[in-house]
C-alpha positions in Angstrom: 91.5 77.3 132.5 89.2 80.1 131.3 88.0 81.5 134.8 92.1 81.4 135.4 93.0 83.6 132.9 90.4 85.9 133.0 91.0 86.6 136.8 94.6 87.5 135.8 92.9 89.5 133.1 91.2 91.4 135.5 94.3 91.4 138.3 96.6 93.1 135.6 94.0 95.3 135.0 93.5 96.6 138.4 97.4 96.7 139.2 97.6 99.5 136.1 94.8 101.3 136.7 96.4 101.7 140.4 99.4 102.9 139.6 97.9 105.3 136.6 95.9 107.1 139.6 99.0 106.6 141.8 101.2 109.5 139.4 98.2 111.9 139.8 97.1 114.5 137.3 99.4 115.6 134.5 97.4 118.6 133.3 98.8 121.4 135.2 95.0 122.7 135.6 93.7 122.7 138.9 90.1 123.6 138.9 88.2 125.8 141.5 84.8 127.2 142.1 85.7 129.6 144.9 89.0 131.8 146.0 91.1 129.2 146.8 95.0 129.4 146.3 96.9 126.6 144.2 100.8 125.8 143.9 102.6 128.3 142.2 102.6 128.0 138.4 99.3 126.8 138.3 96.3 127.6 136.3 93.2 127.8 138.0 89.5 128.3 137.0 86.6 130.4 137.6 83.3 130.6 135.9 80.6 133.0 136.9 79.1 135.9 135.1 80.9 139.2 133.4 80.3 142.6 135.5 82.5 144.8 134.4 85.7 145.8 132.4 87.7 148.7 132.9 89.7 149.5 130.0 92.3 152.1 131.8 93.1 149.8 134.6 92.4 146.4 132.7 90.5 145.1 135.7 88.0 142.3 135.1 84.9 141.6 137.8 83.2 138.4 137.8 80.4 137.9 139.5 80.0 134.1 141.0 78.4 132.2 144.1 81.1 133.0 146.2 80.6 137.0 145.7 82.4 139.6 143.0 86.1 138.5 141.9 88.2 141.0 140.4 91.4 140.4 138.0 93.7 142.4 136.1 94.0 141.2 132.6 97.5 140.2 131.3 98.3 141.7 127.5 99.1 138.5 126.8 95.4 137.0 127.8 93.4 135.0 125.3 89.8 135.9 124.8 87.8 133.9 123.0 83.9 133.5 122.3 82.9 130.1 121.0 85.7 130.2 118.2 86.1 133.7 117.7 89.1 135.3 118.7 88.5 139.0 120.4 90.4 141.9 121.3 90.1 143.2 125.0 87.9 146.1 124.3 84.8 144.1 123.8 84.9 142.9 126.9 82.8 146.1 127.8 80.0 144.9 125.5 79.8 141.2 127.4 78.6 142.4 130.5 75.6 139.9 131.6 77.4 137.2 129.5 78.2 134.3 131.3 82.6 133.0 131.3 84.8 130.8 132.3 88.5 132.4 132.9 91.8 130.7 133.5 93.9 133.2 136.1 97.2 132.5 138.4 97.5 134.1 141.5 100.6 135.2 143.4 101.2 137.5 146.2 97.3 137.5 146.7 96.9 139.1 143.0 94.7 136.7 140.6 96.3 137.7 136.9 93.8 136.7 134.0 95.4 134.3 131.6 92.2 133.6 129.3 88.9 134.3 129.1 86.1 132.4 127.4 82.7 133.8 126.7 79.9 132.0 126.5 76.1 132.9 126.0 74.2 135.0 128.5 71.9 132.0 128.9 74.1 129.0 128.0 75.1 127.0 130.6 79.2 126.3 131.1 79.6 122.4 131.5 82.4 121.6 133.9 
């Protein structure tokens, strides 16, 4: 009787995990280490290193594996450094430091969402 109703234990078990893997991620968030393109109204990620920030044009390199990205910052973009919140300017004093930046893309233009800064040394977990 107990080996019965544990195997139906584990067969309910299976049969949900199944079809909670069958309806797929519900985050929105696609995540990406190189250029690759998403579905529209998607965010995607990039981490790598800051390069430079031009304040005139609002254009944001990144520096990663694949080579330099560049994006143009949205006013509406979040910028954020551990829990601090900070204003687009200092993003001219973070060259070096290392970030991870959420960005959509359409038309071939990545468009900077949010930015978060991170140490020069610390290591971004994934």
């Amino acid at each position: 009787m107990r080996k019965r109703l544990s195997l139906l234990l584990l067969s309910a078990a299976m049969v949900s995990s199944i079809a909670a893997f069958a309806d797929g991620p519900r985050t929105g968030q696609v995540e990406l280490n190189d250029a690759q393109s998403a579905p529209g109204g998607t965010t995607l990620r990039m981490r790598g290193t800051i390069g430079h920030y031009d304040t005139s044009t609002r254009i944001l390199s990144l520096s990663t594996a694949n080579g330099t990205m560049r994006f143009l910052l949205a006013s509406t973009a979040r910028i954020r450094q551990g829990w601090h919140k900070l204003d687009p300017m200092e993003l001219r004093k973070l060259v070096g430091y290392r970030a991870a930046v959420g960005y959509s893309e359409s038309d071939g233009n990545k468009t900077v969402e949010s930015v978060h800064v991170f140490g020069k040394n610390e290591r971004i977990e994934r």
